[in-house]
N, C-alpha and C positions, 0 to 999 in steps of 0.2 A: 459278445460285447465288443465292442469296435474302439479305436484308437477317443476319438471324439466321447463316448459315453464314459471310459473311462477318466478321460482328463474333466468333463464334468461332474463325479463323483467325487473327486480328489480335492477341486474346487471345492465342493459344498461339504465336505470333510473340514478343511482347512476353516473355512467361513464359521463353522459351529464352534470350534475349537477355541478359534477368538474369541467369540462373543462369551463362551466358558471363561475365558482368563478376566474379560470385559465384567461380568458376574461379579467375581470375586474381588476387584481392584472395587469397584463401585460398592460394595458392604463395608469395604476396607475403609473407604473414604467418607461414609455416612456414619461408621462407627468413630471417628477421630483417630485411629492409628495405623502403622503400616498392619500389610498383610501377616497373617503368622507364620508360625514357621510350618506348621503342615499345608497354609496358604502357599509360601514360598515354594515348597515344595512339589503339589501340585502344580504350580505354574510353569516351574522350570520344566516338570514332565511335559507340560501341554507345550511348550516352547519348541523342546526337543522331535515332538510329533509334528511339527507344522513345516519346522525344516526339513525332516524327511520328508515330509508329505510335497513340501515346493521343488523337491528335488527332483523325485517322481513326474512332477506336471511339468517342470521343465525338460525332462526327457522325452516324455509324450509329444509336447510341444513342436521339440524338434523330427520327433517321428513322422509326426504328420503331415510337417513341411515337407520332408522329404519324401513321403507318398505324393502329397498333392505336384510336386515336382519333376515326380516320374514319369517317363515319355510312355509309357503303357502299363498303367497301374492296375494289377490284379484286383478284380472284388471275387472275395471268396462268400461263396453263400454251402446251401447247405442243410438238413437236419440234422444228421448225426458225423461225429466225426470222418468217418468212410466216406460221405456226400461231400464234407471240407476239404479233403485230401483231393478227392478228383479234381474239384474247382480250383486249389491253390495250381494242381497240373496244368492247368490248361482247359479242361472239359467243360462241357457247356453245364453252366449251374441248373442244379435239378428246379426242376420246380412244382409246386404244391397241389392240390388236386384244383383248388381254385383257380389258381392261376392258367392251366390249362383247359377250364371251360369254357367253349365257345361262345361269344355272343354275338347276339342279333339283332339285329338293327330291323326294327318295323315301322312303316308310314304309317302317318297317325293323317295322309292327305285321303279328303277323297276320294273314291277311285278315278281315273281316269286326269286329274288334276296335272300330277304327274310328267304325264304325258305331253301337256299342254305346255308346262314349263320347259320341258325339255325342246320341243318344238319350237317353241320363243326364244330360247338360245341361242337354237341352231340357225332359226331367222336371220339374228341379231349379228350372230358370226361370219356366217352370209353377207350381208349388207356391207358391214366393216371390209372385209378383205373386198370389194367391189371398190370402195374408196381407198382399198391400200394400205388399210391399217389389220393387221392379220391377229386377231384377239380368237383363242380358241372357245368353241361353249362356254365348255367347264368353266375359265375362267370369269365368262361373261356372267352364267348361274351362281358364281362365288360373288359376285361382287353384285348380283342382284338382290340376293339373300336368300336363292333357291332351295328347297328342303334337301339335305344330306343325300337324301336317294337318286335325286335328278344329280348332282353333283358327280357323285360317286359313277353311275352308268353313263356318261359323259365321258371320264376321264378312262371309263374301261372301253368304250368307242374307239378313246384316241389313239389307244395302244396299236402299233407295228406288230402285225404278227410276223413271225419266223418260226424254224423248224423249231425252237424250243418253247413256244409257248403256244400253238397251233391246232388245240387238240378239240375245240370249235372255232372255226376260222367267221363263221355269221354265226354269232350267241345269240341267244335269244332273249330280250330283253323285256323285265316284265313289266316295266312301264308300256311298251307295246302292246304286252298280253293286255293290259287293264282296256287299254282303249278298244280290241279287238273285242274284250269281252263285253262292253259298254253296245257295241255296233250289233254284235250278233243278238243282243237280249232286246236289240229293237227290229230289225227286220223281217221281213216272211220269209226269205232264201236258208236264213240261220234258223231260221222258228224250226224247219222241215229239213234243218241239213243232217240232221243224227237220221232220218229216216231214208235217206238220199244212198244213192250208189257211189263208190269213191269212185274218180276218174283221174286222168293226168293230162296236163297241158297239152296241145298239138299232138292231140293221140286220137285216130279214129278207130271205132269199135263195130264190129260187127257182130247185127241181131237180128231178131224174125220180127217182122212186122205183123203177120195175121199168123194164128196158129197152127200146129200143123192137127191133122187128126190118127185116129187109131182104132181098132178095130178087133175084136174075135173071130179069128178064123178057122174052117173045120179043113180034112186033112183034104186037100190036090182042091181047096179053093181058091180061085186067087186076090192075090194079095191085095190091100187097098193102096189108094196110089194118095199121098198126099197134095196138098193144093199151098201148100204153105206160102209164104212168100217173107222175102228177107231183105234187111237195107241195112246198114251203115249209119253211123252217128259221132261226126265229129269235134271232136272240145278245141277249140282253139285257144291262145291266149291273150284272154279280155284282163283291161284294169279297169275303175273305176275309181276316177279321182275325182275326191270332195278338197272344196276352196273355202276356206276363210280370210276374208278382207277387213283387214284392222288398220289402223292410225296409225302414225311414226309412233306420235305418243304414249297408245297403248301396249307396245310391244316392246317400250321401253322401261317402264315402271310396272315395279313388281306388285301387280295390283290382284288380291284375288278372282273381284269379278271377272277382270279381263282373261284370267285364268280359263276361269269356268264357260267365258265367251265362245273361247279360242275351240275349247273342248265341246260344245254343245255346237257350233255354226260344223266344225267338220264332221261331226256324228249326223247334224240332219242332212246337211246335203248326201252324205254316202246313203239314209236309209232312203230317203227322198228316191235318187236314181236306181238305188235296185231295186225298190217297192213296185217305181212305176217301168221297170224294165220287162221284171219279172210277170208281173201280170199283164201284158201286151200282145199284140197279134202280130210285131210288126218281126221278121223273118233273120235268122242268124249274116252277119257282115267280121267284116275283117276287124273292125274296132268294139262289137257287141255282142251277147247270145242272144239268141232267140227268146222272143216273150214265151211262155207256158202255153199261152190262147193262142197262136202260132199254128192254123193247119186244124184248130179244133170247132167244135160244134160251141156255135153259139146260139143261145135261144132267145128271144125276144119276150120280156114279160108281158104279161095277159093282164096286170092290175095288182094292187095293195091289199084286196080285202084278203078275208082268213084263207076262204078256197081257191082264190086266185093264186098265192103264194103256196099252200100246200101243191095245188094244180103243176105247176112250174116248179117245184119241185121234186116231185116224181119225175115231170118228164127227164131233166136234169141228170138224175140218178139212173134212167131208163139209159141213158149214153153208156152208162159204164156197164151198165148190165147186159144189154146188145152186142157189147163188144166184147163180151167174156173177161171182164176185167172186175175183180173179185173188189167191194168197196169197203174189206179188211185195209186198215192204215188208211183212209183215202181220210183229208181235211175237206173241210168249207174255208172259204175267203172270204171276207165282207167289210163292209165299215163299218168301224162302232156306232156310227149314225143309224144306223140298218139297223145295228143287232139289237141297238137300245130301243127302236121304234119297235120293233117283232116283240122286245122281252113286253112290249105293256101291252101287246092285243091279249082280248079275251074273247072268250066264248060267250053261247049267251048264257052260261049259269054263273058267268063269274069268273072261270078256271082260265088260270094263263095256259094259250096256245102253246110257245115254245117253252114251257118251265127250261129247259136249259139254257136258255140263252140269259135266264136272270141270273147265274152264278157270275163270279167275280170276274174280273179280265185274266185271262188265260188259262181260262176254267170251263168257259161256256163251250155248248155241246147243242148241235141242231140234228134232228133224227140218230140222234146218238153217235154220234160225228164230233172230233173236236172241232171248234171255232178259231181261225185265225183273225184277230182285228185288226184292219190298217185303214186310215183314212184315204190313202191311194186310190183302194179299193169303190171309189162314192161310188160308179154305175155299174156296179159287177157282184154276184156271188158265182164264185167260182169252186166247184168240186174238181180238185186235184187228187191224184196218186204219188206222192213225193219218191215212191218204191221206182215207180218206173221213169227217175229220171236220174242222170248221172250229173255231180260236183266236182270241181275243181278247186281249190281253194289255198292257196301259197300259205295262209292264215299269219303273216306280214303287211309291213304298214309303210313305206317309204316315204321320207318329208322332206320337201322341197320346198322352197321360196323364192320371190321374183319382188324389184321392186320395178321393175320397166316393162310388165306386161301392162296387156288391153284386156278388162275380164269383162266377160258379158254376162251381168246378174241374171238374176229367176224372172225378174220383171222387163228383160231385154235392152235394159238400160245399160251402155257400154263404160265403166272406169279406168278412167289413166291412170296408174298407180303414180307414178312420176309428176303426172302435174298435178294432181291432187294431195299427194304426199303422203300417199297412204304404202301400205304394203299387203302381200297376198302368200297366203301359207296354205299348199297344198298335200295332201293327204291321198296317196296312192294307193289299192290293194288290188293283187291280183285275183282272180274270183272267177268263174264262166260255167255255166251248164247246159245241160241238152236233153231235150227226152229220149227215152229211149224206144217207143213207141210212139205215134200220134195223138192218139188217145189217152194220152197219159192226164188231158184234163178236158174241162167243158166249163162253161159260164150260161148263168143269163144276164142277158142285157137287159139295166132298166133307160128310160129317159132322162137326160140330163136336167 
């Protein structure tokens, strides 16, 4: 019990003790005469207690002043006397099993949200120090009303590392993760990356291009001579930056939807250009990889009906099987437009042609094959081997902002950020692949 609990006991000691004498004068007074003499008596007792008792609280009194006055006043804590003693020494007060359980802070945003605020910060902080007034995120997200977590990995951003706090110098942040995860659960490069060979940036690799062969041989015959042949396959280091273009307005008010804007405009444009990078013929550059259809067999569809499309698919699959490329792990690519028009052909008794392709999105199966669906995909099924190609993937997000760029939307149409009074929030990830064979896929072509 501590100096203040005791001087409130003593208090309400003394307070009862009156109202006891209060008692007795008040019978006294209702009956017409003084108190008795065992009245007297009792009083004087209870009199004698109140002045000890105020004597007490006036030493207390001055106790406590002079703790509270103390230029470094000890608090002793503790459970048992041994725990008291340490802490009146000096030692750090123990403490209780509760007291040292961790707790954890979880976002209650949805995924990727996040991210967005965090990015709206960084804009905001951005723009300000362009005019000279040098407001850090963090604080910008404080006074937005940003959820605790954007807040919090802001303020762990800003930190100066040195040798003593150095022990990941780029953390990883998991607001970053959400959005990465948001990207990969929409793309076909992510759909096929856990099937993919790992690679590393500006690294080239050497492989065989056609097989070699082999042979049984008896004793003084001679040896087969292979024919193999072999090439090279370079990863270079590609990014892929997605843009979203917002208002002064909106990237100033802490508005959910604009949240969810911010978060959905730089997720389509990134699936948008790997979707249509990745499925393309058009040849590895200093700024891109190569499309997948790149060097491969493309076949021309023959028609819609049931045997036309079974027809063209064989031949399709005839690519990978000529080439001694085993069509274990190989995907199909298609648009859901496709897949959905295939799941309702029928036969003439009735029976769906592709029953697999009627199961759920990212379930469907053609010739026992999974289905990948991307609307990218409108004039293409494309049979890949994801096995025979190699990934690069930094699996980071870098954000940047501009408010004095020229951007050139999806429609061609050019925005001045500056004179229109807009702003542009860019979303960088590094990313590149390559196959490792030629043949690592085939398409057919329909008509547009």
């Amino acid at each position: 019990m501590n100096y203040q609990a005791q001087l409130a006991q003593i208090n309400a000691t003394i307070k009862a003790k009156h109202a006891q004498i209060g008692d007795i004068m008040t019978k006294s007074v209702a009956s017409g005469h003084t108190p008795s003499d065992d009245d007297e008596a009792t009083i004087t007792a209870l009199e004698g207690e109140i002045a000890r008792l105020e004597k007490n609280a006036e030493r207390l009194q001055k106790l406590i002043k002079s703790v509270e006055t103390a230029p470094n006043p000890t608090e002793i804590g503790g459970e048992n006397p041994e725990q008291a003693k340490a802490s009146a020494e000096g030692e750090p007060i123990p403490q209780t099993t509760d007291q040292t359980k961790s707790v954890k802070v979880e976002s209650n945003l949805p995924q990727g949200i996040g991210f967005a605020q965090m990015a709206r910060a960084k804009a905001l902080s951005s723009k300000l120090a362009s005019k000279g007034d040098f407001v850090s995120a963090a604080d910008i997200a404080k006074s937005c009303g940003m959820h605790p977590l954007v807040i919090a990995e802001l303020e762990k951003s800003a930190v100066v590392m040195d040798t003593t706090n150095s022990g990941v110098l780029v953390p990883t942040s998991p607001l970053v993760n959400e959005f990465i995860e948001l990207l990969r659960a929409q793309t076909i490069i992510d759909k096929l990356a856990k099937y993919m060979r790992a690679g590393d940036f500006n690294a080239t690799i050497a492989g065989m291009a056609t097989g070699a062969t082999s042979a049984w041989v008896g004793e003084g015959d001679p040896k087969p001579v292979t024919n193999a042949t072999f090439n090279s396959v370079e990863l270079k280091r590609h990014k892929v930056a997605g843009i979203a273009v917002l208002t002064d307005e909106l990237s100033r008010f802490n508005k959910f939807n604009g949240d969810r804007r911010i978060l959905d405009d730089l997720i389509e444009s990134n699936r948008l250009l790997l979707d249509l990078t990745f499925i393309d013929d058009q040849a590895q550059s200093a700024t891109r990889p190569a499309g997948s259809l790149h060097g491969a067999t493309i076949i021309t569809a023959t028609g819609s009906e049931e045997a036309q499309i079974k027809a063209d698919l064989a031949k399709l699959r005839q690519v990978f099987i000529k080439a001694n490329l085993s069509l274990t792990g190989a995907h199909y690519i298609m648009s859901e437009t496709r897949a959905s028009e295939w799941a309702e052909l029928t036969n003439p008794l009735g029976a769906p042609v592709f029953t697999g392709l009627q199961a759920p999105t990212g379930e469907k199966t053609l010739n026992g094959l999974p289905v990948i669906e991307s609307e990218s995909a409108s004039n293409i099924v494309e049979l890949i081997k994801p096995s025979e190609f190699y990934l690069a993937d930094e699996g980071q997000v870098e954000v940047s902002y501009s408010t004095e760029a020229t951007i050139t939307m999806p429609n061609k149409t050019l925005v001045h950020l500056f004179q229109e009074n807009k702003e542009a929030i860019r979303a960088e990830r590094f990313i590149t692949w390559a196959k490792r064979r030629p043949m690592a896929a085939a398409a057919i072509k329909y008509e547009d």
